[in-house]
C-alpha positions as CSV (number, residue, x, y, z in Angstrom):
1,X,0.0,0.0,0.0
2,X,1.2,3.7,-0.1
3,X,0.1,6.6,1.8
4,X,0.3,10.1,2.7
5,X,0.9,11.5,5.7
6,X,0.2,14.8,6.5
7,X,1.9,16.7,9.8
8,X,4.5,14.7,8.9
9,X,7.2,16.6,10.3
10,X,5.5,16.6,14.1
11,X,7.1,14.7,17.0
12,X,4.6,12.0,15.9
13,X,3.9,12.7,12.2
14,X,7.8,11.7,12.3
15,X,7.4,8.3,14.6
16,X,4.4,6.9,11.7
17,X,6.4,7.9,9.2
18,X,9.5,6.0,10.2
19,X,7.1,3.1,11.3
20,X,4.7,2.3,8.2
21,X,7.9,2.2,6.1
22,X,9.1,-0.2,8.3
23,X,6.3,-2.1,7.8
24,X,6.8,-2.0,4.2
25,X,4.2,0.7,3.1
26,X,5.3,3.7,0.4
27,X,4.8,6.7,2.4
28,X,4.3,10.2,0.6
29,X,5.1,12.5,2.9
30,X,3.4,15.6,2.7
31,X,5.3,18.7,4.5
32,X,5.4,22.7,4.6
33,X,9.1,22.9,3.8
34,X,10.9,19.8,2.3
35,X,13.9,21.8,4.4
36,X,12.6,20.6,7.4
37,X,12.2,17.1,6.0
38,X,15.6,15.9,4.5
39,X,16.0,12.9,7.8
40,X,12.4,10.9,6.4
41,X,14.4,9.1,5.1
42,X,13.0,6.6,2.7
43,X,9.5,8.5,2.4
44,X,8.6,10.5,-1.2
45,X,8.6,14.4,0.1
46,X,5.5,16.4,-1.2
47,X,5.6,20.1,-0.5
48,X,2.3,21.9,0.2
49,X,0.1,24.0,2.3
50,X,-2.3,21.3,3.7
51,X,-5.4,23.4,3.4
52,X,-4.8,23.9,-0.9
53,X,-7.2,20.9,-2.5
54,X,-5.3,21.0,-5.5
55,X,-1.8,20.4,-3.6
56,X,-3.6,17.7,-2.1
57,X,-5.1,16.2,-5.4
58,X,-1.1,16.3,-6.5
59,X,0.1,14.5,-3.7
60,X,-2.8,11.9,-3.2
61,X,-2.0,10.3,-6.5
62,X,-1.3,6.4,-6.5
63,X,-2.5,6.5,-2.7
64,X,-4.8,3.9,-0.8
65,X,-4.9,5.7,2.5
66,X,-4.1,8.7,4.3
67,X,-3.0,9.9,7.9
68,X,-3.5,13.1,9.4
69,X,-1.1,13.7,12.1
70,X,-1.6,17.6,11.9
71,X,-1.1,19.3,15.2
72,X,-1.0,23.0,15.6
73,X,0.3,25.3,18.5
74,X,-1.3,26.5,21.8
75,X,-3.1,29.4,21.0
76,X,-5.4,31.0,23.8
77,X,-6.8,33.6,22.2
78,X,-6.3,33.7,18.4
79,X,-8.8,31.7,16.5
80,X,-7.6,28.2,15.0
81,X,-8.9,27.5,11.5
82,X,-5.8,24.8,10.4
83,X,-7.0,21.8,11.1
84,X,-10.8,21.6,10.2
85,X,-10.0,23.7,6.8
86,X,-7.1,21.4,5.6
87,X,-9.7,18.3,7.0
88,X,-12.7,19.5,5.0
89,X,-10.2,20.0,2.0
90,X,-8.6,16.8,2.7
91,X,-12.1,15.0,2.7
92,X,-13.3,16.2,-0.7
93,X,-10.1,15.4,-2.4
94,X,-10.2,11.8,-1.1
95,X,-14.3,11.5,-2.0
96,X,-13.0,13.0,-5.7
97,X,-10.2,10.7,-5.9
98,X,-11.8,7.9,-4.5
99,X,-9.4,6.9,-1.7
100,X,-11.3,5.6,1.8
101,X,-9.0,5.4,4.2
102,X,-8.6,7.7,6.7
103,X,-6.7,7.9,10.2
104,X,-6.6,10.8,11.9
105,X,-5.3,12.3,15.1
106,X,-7.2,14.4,17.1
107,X,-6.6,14.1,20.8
108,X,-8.1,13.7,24.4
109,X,-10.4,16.6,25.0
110,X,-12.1,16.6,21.4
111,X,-15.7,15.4,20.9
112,X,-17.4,13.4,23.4
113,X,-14.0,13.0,25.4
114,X,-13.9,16.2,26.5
115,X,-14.3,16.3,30.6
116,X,-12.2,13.2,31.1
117,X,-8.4,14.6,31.0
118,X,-8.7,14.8,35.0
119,X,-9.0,17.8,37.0
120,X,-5.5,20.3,35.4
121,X,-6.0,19.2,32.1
122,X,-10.2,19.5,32.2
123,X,-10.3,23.0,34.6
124,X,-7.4,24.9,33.6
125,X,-4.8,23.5,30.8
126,X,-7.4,23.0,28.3
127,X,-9.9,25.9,29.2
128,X,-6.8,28.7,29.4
129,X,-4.3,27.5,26.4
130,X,-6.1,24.8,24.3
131,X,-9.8,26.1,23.9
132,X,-9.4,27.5,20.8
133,X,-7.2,24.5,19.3
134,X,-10.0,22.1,20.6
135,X,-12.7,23.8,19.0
136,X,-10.9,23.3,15.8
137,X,-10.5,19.6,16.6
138,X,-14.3,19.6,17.5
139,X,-15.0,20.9,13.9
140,X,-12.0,18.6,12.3
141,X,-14.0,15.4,13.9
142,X,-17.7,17.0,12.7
143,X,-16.1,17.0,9.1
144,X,-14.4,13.5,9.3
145,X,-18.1,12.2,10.9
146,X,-19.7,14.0,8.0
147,X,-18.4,12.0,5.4
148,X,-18.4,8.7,3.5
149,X,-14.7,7.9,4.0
150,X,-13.7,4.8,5.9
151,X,-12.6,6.9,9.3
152,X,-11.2,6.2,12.4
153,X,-10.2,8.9,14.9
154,X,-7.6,8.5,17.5
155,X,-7.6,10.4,20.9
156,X,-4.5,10.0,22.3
157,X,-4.0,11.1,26.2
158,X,-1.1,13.6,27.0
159,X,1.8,12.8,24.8
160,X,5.1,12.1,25.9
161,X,8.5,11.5,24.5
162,X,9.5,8.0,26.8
163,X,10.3,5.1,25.1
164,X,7.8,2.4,23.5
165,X,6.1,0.2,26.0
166,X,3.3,-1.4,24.2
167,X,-0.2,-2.5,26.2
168,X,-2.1,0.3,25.1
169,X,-6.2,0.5,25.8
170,X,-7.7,1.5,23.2
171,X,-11.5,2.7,24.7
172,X,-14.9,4.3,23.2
173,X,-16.5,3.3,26.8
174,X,-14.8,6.3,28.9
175,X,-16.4,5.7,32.3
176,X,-13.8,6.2,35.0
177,X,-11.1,7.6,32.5
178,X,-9.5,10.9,34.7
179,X,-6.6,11.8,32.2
180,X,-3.5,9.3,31.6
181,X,-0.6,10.0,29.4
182,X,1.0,7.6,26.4
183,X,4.4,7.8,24.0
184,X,4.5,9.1,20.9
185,X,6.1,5.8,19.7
186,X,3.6,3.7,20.5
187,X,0.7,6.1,19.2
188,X,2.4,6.0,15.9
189,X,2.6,2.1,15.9
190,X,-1.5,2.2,16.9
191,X,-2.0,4.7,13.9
192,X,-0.4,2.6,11.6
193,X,-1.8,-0.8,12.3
194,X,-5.3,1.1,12.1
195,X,-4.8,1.5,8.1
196,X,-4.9,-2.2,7.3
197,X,-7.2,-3.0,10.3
198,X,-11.1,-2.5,10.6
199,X,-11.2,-2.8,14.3
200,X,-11.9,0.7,14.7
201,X,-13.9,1.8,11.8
202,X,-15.8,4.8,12.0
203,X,-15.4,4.8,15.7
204,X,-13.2,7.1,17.9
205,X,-11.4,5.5,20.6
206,X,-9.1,7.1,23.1
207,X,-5.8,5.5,23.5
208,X,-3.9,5.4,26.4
209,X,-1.5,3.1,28.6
């Protein structure tokens, strides 16, 4: 299979990357400045503005899925449009071209999760620096719910740099879920065994350790 990844470049976008080439995928990877780019090593570097359909009708050619890793920075007072425009964008391209497989990031917080990041992250964190990022994310999820593609959604909990350590719970059922934190590493190895698997279709699980 190939894909593209888009935020590929990220902390994480970086990790799945790496990881579906391991695994023996093509990987376009679709980046802001190919500068920024030159250690994906072994990925096809696209260079584009995420949010342009015909960039995206460029770079989607040949592909049978696509991950969105895009993240975007804390931003407590200035509106976020980034990541529900370049979603929308990215959704109608896919419908044109055909292609049904989409992962996506989006994170604890977003859509029916939000409340469950424990007291900090639910009463100050997310309220003071994140509120206008996660009403983008809420918008990005309403867009990827809206359509016909072949979806899942991933929720990660706070992110962390630590090494691998595998056991993750992947849950839709969030009673009793205050919080929790997981590696990058091992969200990028969930991400990419959820474009050849149909555990998760259409559904929106939060994953943690």
């Amino acid at each position: 299979m190939k894909i593209l990844v888009l935020g590929a470049t990220g902390a994480t976008g970086r990790l799945i990357v790496g990881k579906a080439i391991a695994k023996g995928y093509e990987v376009v990877a679709f980046v802001r400045s190919k500068a920024k780019a030159v250690d994906l090593a072994g990925a096809e570097l696209f260079e584009g503005d995420a949010r342009d359909p015909a960039a995206l009708t460029r770079a989607i050619v040949g592909c049978d899925a696509v991950v969105s890793s895009l993240g975007t920075a804390m931003s407590p007072f200035r509106q976020v449009t980034l990541l529900s425009t370049a979603t929308r964008a990215l959704v109608g391209v896919m419908d044109q071209q055909n292609i049904r497989r989409l992962v996506c990031i989006t994170g604890l917080g977003a859509g029916d999760s939000r409340g469950h990041g424990g007291f900090f992250f639910d009463r100050l964190f997310l309220p003071l620096m994140l509120r206008k990022v996660y009403e983008d994310k809420d918008r990005q999820e309403d867009a990827i719910r809206a359509s016909k593609l072949d979806w899942t959604i991933v929720r990660p909990t706070v992110l962390n740099d630590k090494p691998p350590r595998g056991g993750i719970k992947a849950l839709t059922d969030l009673s009793g879920v205050h919080g929790g934190t997981i590696a990058r590493s091992d969200v990028a190895e969930f991400v990419v065994q959820q474009i050849s698997a149909d555990t998760w279709l259409r559904k929106a699980p939060l994953i943690t350790w």
